[in-house]
C-alpha positions as CSV (number, residue, x, y, z in Angstrom):
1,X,2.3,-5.2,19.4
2,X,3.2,-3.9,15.9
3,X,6.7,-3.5,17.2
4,X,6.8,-6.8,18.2
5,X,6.0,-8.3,14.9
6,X,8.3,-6.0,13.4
7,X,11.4,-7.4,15.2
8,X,9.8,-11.1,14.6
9,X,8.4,-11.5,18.1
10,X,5.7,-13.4,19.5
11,X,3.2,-10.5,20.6
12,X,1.1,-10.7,23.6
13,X,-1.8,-11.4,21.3
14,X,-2.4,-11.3,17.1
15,X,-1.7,-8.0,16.1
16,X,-5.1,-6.6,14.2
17,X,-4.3,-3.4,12.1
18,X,-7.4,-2.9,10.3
19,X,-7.0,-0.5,7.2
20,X,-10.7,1.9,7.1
21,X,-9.6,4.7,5.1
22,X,-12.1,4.4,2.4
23,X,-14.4,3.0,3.9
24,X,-14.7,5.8,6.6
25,X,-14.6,8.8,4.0
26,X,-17.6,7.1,2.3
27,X,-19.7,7.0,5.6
28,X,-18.4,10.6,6.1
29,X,-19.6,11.4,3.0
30,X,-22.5,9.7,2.7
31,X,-24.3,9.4,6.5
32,X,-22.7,7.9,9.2
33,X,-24.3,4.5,10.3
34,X,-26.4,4.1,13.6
35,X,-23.9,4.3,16.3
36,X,-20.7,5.4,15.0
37,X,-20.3,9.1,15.6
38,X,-17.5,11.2,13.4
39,X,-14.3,10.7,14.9
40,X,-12.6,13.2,11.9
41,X,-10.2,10.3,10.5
42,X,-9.1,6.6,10.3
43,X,-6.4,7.5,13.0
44,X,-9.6,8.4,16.0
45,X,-11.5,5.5,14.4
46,X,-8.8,2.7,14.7
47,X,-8.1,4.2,18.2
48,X,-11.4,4.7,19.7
49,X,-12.1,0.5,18.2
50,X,-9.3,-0.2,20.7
51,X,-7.2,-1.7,17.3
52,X,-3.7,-1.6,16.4
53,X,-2.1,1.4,14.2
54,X,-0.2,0.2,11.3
55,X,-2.2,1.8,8.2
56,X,-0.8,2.8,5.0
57,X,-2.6,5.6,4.2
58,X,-3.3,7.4,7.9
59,X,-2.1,10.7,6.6
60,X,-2.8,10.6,2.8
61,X,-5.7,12.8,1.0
62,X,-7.4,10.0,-0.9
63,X,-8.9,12.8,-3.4
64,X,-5.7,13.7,-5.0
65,X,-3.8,10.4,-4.3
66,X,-3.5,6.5,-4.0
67,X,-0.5,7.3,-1.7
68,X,1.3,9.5,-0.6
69,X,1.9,12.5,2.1
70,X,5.1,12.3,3.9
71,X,7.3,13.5,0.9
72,X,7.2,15.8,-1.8
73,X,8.4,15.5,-5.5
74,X,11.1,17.8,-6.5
75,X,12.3,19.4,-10.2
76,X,15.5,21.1,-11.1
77,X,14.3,22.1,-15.2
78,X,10.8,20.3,-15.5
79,X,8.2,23.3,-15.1
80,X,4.8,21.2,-13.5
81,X,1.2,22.6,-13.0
82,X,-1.6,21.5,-10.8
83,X,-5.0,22.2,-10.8
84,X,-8.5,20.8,-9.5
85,X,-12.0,21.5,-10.2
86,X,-15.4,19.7,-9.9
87,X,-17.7,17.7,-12.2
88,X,-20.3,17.4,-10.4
89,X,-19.9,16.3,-6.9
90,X,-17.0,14.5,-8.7
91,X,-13.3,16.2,-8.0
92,X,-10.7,16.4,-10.6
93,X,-7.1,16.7,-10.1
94,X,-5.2,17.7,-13.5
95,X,-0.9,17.9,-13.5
96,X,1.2,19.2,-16.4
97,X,4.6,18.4,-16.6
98,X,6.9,20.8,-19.5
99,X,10.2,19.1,-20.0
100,X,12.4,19.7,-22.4
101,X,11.7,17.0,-24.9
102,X,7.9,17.8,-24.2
103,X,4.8,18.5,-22.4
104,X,3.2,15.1,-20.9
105,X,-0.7,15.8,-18.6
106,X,-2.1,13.2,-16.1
107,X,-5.8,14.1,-14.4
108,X,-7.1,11.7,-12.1
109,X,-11.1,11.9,-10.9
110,X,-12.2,11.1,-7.5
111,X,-15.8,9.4,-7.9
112,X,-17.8,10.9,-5.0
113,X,-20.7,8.3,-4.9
114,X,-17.7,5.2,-4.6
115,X,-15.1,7.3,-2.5
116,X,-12.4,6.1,-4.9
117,X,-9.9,7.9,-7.0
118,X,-9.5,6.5,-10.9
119,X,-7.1,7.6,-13.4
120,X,-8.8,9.2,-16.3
121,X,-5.4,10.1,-18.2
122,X,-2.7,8.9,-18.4
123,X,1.0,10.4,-18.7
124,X,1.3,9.0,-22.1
125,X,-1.1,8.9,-24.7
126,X,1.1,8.2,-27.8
127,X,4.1,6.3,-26.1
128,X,6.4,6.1,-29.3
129,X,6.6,9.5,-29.3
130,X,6.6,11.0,-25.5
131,X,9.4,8.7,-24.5
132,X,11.7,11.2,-24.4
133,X,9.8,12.8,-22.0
134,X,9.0,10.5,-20.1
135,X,12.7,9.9,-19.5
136,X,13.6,13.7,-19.6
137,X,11.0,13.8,-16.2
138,X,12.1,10.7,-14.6
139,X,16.0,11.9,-14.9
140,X,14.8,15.4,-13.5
141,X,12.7,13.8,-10.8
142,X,13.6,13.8,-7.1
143,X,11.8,13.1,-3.8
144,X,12.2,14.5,-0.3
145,X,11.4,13.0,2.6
146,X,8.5,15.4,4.9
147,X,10.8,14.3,8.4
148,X,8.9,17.5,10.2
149,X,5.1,15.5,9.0
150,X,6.0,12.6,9.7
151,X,7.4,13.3,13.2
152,X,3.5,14.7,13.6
153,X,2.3,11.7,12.7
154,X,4.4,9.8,14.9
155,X,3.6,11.8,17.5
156,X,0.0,11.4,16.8
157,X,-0.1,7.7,16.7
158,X,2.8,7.0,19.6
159,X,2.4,3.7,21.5
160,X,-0.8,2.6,19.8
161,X,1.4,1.2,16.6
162,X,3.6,2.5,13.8
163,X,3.5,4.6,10.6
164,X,4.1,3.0,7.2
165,X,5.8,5.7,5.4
166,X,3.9,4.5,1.9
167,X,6.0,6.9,-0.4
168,X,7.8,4.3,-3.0
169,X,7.2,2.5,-6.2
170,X,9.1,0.4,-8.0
171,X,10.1,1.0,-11.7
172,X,7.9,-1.3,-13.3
173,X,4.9,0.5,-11.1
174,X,6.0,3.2,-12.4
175,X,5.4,2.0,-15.8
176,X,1.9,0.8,-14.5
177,X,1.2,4.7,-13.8
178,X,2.3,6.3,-16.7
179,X,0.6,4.3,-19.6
180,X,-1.3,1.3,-17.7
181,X,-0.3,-2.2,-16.8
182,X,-1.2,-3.6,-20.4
183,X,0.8,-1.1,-22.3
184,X,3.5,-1.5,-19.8
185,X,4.0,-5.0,-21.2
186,X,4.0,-3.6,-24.9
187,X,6.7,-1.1,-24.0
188,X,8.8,-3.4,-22.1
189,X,9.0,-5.6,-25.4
190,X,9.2,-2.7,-28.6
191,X,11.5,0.1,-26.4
192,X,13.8,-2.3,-24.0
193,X,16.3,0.5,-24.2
194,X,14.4,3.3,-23.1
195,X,12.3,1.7,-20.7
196,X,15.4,0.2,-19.2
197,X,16.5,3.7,-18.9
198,X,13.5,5.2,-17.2
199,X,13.4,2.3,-14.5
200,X,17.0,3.0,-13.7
201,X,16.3,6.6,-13.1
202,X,13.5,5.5,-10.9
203,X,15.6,3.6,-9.1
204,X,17.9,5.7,-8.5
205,X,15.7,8.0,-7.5
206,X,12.9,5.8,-4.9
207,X,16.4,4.5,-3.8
208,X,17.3,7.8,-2.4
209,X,14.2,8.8,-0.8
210,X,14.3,5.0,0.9
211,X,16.7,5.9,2.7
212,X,15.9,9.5,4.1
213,X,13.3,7.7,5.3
214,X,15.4,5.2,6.9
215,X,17.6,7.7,8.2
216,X,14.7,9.6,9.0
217,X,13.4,7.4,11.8
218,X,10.9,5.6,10.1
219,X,10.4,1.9,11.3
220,X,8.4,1.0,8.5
221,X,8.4,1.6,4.7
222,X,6.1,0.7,1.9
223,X,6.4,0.3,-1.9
224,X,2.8,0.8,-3.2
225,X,2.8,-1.7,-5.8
226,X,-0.5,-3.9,-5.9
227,X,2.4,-6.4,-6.3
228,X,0.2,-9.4,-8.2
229,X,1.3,-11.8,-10.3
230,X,-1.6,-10.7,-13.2
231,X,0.5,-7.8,-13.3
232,X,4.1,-8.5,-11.8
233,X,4.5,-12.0,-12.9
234,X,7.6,-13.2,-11.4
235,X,9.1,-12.7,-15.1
236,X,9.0,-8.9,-14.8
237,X,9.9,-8.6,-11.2
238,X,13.1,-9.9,-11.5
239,X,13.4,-7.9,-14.8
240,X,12.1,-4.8,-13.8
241,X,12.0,-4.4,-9.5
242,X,14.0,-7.4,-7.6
243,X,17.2,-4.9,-7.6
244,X,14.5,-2.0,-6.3
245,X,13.4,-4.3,-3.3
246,X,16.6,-6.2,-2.7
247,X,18.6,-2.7,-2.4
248,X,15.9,-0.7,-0.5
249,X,15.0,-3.4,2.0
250,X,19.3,-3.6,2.7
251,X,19.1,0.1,2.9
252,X,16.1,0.3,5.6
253,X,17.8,-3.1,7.3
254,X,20.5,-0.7,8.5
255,X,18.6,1.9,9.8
256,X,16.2,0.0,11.4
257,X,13.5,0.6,9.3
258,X,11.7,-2.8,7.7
259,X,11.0,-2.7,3.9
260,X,7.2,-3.7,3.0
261,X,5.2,-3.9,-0.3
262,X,1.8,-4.0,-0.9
263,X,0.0,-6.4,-2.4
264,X,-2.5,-7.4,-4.0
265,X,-4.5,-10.4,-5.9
266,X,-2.1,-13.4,-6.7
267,X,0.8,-14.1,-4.4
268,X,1.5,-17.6,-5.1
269,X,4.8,-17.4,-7.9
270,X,6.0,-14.3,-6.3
271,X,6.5,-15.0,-2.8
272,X,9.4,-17.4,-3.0
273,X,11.0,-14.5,-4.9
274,X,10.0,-11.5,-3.0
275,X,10.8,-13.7,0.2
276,X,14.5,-14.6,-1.2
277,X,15.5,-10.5,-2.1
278,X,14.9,-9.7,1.6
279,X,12.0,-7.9,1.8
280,X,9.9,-7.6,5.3
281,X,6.8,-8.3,4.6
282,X,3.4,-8.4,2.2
283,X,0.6,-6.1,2.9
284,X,-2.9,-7.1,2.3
285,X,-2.3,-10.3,0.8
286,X,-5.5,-12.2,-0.3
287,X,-6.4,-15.6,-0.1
288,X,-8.7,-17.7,-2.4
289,X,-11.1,-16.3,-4.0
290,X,-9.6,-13.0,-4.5
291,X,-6.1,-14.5,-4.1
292,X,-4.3,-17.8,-5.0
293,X,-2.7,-19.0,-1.4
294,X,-4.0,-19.6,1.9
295,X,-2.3,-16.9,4.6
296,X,-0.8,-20.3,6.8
297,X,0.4,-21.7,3.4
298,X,1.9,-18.3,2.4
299,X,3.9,-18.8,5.2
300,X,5.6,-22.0,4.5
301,X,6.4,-20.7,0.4
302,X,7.6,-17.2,1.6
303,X,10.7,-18.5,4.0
304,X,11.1,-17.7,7.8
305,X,11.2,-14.1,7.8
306,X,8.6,-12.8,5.9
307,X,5.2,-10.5,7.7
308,X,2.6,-11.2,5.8
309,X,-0.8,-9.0,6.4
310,X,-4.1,-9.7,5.3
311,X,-7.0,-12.4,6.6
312,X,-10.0,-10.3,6.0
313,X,-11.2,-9.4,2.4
314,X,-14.3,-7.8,1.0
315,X,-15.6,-10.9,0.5
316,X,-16.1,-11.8,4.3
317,X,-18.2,-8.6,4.5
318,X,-20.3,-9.9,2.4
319,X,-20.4,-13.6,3.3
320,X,-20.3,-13.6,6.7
321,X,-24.2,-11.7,7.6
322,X,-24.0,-12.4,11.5
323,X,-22.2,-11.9,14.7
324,X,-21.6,-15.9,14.8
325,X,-20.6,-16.4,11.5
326,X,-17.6,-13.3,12.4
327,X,-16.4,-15.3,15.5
328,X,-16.3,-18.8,13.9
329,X,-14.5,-16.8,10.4
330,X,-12.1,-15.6,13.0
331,X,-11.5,-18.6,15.3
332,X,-10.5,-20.8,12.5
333,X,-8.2,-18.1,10.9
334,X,-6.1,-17.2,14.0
335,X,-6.2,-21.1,15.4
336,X,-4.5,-21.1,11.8
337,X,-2.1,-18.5,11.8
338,X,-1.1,-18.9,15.8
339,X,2.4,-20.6,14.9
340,X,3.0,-17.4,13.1
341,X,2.0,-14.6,15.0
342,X,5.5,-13.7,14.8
343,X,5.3,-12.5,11.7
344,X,1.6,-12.1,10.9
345,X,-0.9,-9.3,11.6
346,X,-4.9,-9.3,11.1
347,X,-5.6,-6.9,8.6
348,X,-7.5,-5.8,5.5
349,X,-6.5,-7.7,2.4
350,X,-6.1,-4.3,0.3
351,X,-9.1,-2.2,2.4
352,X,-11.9,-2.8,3.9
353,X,-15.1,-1.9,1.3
354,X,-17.1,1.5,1.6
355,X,-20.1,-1.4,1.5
356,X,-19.4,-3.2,4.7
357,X,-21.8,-3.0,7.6
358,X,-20.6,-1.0,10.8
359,X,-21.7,-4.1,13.2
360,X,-19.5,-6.2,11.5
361,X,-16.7,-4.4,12.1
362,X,-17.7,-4.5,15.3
363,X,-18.0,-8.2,15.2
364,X,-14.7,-8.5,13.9
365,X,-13.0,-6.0,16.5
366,X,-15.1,-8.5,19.3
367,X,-13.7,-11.7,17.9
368,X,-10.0,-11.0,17.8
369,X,-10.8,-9.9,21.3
370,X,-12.5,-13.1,22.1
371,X,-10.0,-15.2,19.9
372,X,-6.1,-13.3,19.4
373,X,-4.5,-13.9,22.8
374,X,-1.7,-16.5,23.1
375,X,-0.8,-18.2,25.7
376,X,3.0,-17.8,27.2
């Protein structure tokens, strides 16, 4: 069914990719709930539920990353050093980059009792003067694409759905991750020069590793943006990313391979925009109150060609306390979204939280059961 979406097909019935990765190292970690035995990872889990495959993060280690897993950086004079320890029951994950216009340190912590990775450093502390090397990495930066892992994977997952290869970021993410979204915006206004420099370097760079991955085999791609319009007003996206998207989604186009971004909060002033530079789709994409656009009015604003994933946010696992309240949730989403299931799948609007109860993920697998066919 994921394939069908992908080529903008009606499926035999709503597609229903449900993203658990969190949520399922937390039990893991924590005690498994009554009736769920260990399955070892999100893969076994979204397969024994009898769901679709199309999860960002199947194959990523959520203690030393966001993303990533299916490529490698790689440095031609920038020395780097890694190194992890514990705090606790807390894991820390330290790197050191030495370029040659200076040394720049991120550590990130992975908070045991949440199952969630924060960012406890940044790259740059004192941006007006590690600049240069920020730039001095970025220019020395290259990816390459893991085609041996991700063949694994695609072996592992075969006709139950697809991997997103969730490898890229756009320049002004990039900027998120190296000094945080609010100093982004101060950067972007005292040091256009340089920061137009590092983005173009970024580019450059995502813009190769896009397309090993198209040329790789991959049918699906994913720039891991939290694309939201508190943080990539439309503004800044055209400034800083519409010629990222816009070239990678052409590149993947012809190689078969469809272009996604993640997103995650408001959608509302972007999608016209993200819709118009040719990108495939929006993953996770909330509605009210977490978002700003219901998923059948996303639709309409977005164009004709646009997947948009997403229907189910942390807030229904908290709202919605019994097996009826699920199905009627559900019926009244999909009787929604049934003139679009060409383009739509059921899905986690960003994850699904360490908090919600096993049953009602059960209730939800049982009412897209009950409710996700369509008729001829």
């Amino acid at each position: 069914m994921v394939d069908a979406v992908l080529r903008r097909q009606r499926p035999a019935r709503v597609c229903y990719a449900p993203n658990y990765w969190q949520w399922l190292a937390h039990q893991q970690h924590h005690g498994l709930p009554a009736g769920l035995t260990d399955e070892g990872d999100q893969l076994a889990l979204i397969r024994g539920l009898g769901l679709d495959v199309f999860s960002r993060n199947i194959y990523s280690d959520q203690q030393r990353g966001w993303f990533g897993g299916l490529s490698e950086p790689v440095y031609r004079e920038v020395e780097v050093d890694e190194r992890e320890w514990l705090d606790g029951q807390d894991r820390l994950f330290e790197r050191t980059y030495r370029t040659p216009q200076g040394t720049l340190t991120e550590r990130l912590r992975y908070v045991r009792d949440e199952s969630t990775l924060v960012q406890e450093k940044f790259l740059l502390d004192d941006p007006e003067n590690q600049l240069d090397a920020l730039e001095a990495l970025v220019d020395d930066r290259r990816w390459r694409f893991l085609a041996d892992e991700f063949a694994v994977w695609e072996d592992r997952v075969g006709q139950d759905g697809r991997v997103i290869v969730g490898e890229l970021y756009s320049p002004l993410k990039l900027l998120h991750l190296a000094l945080d979204p609010v100093r982004t915006c101060y950067l972007l206004v005292d040091a256009p020069e340089a920061a137009g420099r590092i983005m173009a370097a970024h580019e450059a760079a995502m813009l190769d590793l896009a397309e090993q991955i198209a040329r790789g085999g991959a049918k699906a791609m994913m720039a891991m943006d939290n694309l939201d319009t508190m943080f990539h007003p439309p503004r800044l996206v055209e400034q800083c990313s519409a010629s990222f998207y816009e070239k990678a989604a052409r590149l993947g186009q012809q190689h078969g391979c469809s272009l996604f971004i993640h997103a995650c909060g408001g959608q509302r002033a972007n999608l016209g925009l993200i819709g118009s530079l040719g990108v495939d789709g929006l993953e996770g994409v909330a509605f009210p109150t977490l978002g700003d656009v219901e998923l059948d009015e996303a639709m309409q604003l977005s164009g004709d060609r646009l997947i948009i994933t997403g229907g189910i946010s942390a807030l229904e696992f908290q709202r919605l306390t019994s097996r009826a309240d699920v199905f009627a949730y559900v019926k009244d989403l999909l009787g929604r979204m049934v003139p679009y299931a060409h383009r739509f799948v059921l899905s986690a609007s960003c994850n699904t939280p360490y908090t919600a109860p096993w049953p009602t993920l059960l209730h939800f697998r049982d009412a897209w059961l009950e409710y996700g066919g369509l008729d001829d």
